[in-house]
C-alpha positions in Angstrom: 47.1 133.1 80.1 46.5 135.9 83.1 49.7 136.5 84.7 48.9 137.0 88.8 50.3 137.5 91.6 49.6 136.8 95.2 50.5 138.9 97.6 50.1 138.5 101.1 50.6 140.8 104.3 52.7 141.0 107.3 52.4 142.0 110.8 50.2 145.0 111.8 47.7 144.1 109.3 45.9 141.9 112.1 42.4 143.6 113.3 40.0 142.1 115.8 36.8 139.8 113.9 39.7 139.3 110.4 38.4 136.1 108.8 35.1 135.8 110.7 32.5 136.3 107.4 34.7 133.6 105.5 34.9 131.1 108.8 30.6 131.4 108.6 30.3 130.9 104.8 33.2 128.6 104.0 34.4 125.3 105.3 37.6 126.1 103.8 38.3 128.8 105.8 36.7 127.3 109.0 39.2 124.1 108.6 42.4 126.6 108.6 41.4 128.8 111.3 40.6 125.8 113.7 43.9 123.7 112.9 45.4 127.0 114.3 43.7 126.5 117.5 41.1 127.3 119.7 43.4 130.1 122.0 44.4 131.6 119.0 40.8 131.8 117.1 39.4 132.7 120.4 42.2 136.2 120.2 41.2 136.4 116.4 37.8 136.5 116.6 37.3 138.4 120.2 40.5 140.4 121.5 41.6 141.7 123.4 43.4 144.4 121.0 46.8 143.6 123.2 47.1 140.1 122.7 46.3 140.4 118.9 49.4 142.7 118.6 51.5 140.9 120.2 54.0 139.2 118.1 53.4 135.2 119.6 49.5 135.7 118.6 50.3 138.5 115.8 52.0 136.3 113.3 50.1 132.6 113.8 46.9 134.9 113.4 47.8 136.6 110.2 49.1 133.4 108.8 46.0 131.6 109.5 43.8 134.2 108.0 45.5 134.7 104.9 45.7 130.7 104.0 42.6 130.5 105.0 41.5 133.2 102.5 44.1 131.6 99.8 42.0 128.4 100.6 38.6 129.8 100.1 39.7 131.8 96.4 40.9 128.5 95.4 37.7 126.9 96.1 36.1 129.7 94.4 38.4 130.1 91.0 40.0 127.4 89.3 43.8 128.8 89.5 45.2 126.4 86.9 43.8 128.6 84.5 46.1 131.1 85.2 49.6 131.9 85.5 50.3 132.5 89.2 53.5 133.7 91.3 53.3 134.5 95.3 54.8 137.2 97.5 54.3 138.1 101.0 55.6 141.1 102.9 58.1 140.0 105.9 55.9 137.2 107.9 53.8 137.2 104.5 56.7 135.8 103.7 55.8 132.7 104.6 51.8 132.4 103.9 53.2 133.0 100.3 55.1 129.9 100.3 53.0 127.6 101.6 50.4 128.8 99.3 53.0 128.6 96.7 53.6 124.5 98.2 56.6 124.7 99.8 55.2 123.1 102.7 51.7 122.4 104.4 50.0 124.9 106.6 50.5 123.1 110.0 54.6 122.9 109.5 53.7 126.6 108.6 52.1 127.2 111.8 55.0 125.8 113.6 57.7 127.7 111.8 55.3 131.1 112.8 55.1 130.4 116.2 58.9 129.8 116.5 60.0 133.3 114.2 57.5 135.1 116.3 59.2 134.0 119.5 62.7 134.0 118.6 62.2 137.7 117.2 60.3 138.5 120.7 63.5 137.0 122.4 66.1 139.3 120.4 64.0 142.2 120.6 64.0 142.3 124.7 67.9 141.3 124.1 68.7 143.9 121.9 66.0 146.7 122.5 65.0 149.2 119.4 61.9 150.3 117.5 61.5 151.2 114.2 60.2 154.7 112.4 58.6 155.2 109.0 60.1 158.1 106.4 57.8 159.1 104.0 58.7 161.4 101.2 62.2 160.4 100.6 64.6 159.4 98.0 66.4 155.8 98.9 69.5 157.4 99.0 68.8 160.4 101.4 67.6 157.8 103.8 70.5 155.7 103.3 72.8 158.7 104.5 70.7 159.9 107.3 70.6 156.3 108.5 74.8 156.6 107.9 74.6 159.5 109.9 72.5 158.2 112.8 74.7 155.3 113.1 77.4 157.3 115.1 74.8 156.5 117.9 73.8 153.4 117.5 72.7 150.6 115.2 70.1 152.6 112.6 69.8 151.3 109.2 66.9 151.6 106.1 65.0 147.5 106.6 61.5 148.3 104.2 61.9 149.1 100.9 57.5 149.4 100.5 57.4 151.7 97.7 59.1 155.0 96.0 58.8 157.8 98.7 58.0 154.9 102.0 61.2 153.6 103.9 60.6 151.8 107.2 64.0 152.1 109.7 65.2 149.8 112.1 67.5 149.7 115.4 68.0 151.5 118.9 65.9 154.3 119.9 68.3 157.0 120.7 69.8 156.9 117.0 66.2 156.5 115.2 65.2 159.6 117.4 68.2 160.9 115.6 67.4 160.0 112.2 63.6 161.0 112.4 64.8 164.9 113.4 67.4 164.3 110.0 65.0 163.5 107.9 62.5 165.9 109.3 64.7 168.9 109.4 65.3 167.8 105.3 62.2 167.6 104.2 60.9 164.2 104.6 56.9 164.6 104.3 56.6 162.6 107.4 59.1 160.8 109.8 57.3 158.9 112.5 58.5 156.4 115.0 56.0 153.2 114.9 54.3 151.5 117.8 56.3 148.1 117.7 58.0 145.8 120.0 61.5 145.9 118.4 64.0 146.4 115.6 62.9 143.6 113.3 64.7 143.4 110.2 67.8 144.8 111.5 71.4 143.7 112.5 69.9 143.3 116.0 68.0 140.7 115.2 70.7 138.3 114.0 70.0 135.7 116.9 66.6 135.5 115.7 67.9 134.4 112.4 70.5 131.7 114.0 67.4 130.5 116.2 65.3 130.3 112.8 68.1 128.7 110.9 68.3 125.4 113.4 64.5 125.6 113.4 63.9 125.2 109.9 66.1 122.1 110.0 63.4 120.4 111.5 61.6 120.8 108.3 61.5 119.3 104.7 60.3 121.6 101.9 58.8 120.5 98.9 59.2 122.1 94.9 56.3 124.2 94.8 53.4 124.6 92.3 53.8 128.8 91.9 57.4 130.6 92.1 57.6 133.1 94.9 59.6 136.4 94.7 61.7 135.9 98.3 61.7 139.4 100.5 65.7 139.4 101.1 66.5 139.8 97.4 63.2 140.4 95.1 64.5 137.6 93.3 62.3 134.5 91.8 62.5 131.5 92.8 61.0 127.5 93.0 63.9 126.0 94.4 63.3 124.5 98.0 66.7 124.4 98.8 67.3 128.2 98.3 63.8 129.1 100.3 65.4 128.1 104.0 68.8 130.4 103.6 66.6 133.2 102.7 64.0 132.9 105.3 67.0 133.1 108.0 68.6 136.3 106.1 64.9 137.7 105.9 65.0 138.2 109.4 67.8 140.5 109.5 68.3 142.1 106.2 65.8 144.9 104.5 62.4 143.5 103.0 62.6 144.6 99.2 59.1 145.0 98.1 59.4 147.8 95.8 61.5 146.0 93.7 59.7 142.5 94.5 56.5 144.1 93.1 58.3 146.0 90.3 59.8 142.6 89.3 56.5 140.8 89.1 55.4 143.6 86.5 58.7 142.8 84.9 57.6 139.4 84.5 54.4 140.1 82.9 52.4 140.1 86.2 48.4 141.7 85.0 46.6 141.6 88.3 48.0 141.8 91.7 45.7 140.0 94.4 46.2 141.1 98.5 45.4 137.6 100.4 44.8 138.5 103.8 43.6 141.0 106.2 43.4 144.9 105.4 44.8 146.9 102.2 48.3 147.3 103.6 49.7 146.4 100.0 46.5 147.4 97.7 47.5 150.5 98.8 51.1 150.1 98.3 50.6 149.2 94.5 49.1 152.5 94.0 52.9 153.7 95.0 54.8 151.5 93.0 53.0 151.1 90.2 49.7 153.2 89.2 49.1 151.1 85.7 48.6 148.0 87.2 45.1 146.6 88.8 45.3 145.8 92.4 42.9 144.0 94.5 41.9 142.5 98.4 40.5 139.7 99.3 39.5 139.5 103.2 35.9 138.9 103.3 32.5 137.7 101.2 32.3 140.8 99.4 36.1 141.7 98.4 36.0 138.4 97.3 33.3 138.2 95.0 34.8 141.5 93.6 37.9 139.7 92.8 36.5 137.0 91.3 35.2 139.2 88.8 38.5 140.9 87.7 40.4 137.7 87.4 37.7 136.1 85.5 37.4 139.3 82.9 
């Protein structure tokens, strides 16, 4: 039986018109995108690019898009036939569990809406950014971030692939760290365009927010095991998934070794369920010998169907 595995993206994968071809063709997809609502199909589907990127419209959006993709390849495919585990990249996060069956897509759409507030809320609390390293070993970054600390928080928060380290916390010690790592070598050392230091320390009362959140909420045992960000770890029990959704928040995604991991496991094909080629492209990274595929549209989705069915 074809191992696979699901992966599904995070936040700056968003792009005006995502999900529009599968909303036309599929009533699948048109069923999940309007349960999200009309304000936020309206932002989906027409802009403006401001509102999209903002984290209240950012995350419900992506979630929507990418279960409404899942919805549409199971439609498609008959996944019983296979062996499937899910994964999602920080607010993937949590398209990959409900896919997996923790819980339905309209609790899902709640939870969304409440992370992507309660991280707005910290982040104009406890103002930061964030800055990619590219071209790094872990460890260097590690000790630059060490360094940088002296200032302020600074501290390594995306593990995406050998030689890609996303950094988190105040500006004036990232600014510090980005010169480090550019005056040793690093092939690139950028500060991103985002609204905050997610995934850091500084975002602990978005996690304590999250935490009593969640308790509004009953999860089920799921159908597919999903490999949780916070510890690249396994998992189908529903009473574990909460606790690691709140440390998600502010501990370091781990998708290096999440993906690595799934090849551990046996993992054949790995499928992107959502917009863009954020992790396709990440795969090529991490792990050259595996096949890696999007799904987003008519097309990419046809394409796939044809792998998995090989």
């Amino acid at each position: 039986m074809k191992k696979i595995l699901l992966m599904f993206p995070g936040q700056g994968s968003q792009y005006i018109g995502m999900g529009k071809d599968l909303y036309e063709k599929f009533p699948e997809a048109k069923n999940i995108i309007d349960q999200a609502g009309e304000e936020i199909k309206n932002i989906i589907f027409n802009g403006p690019e401001e509102s999209l990127k903002n984290t209240k419209y950012a995350q419900p959006a992506i979630f929507a898009i990418s279960i409404a993709v899942f919805e549409v390849l199971k439609s498609s495919i008959d996944l019983d036939k296979f062996e499937i585990m899910t994964a999602g990249h920080s607010l993937g996060e949590y398209s990959a569990l409900c896919a997996s069956g923790f819980f339905s897509f309209s609790d899902g759409l709640s939870m969304v809406k409440a992370r992507g507030e309660f991280i707005q809320q910290a982040s104009q609390e406890n103002p930061g950014c964030m800055a990619a390293i590219l071209g790094m070993e872990k460890e260097a970054v590690i000790n630059i971030c060490k360094e940088a600390s002296q200032i302020g928080v600074c501290e390594p928060v995306n593990f995406n692939s050998p030689g890609q380290i996303v950094i988190s916390g105040v500006t004036d010690a990232l600014t510090k760290a980005v010169e480090l790592a550019q005056a040793q070598g690093a092939t690139k050392a950028v500060m991103l365009n985002v609204s905050g230091p997610f995934h850091s320390s500084l975002m602990k009362k978005a996690a304590d927010m999250m935490a009593q959140e969640l308790e509004k909420y009953t999860f089920t045992n799921p159908k597919y095991p999903v490999i949780t960000n916070c510890d690249a770890e396994i998992t189908k029990d529903s009473s574990l998934v909460k606790e690691k959704l709140v440390k998600q928040i502010y501990n370091s995604v781990q998708w290096d070794s999440s993906v690595t991991n799934a090849a551990k496991s046996g993992v054949e094909l790995f499928l992107e369920i959502g917009p863009q080629r954020v992790l396709t492209g990440l795969m090529r990274r991490i792990d050259r010998t595996k096949k890696a595929l999007n799904i987003e549209d008519a097309a990419s989705l046809e394409k796939a169907i044809g792998e998995i069915s090989k």
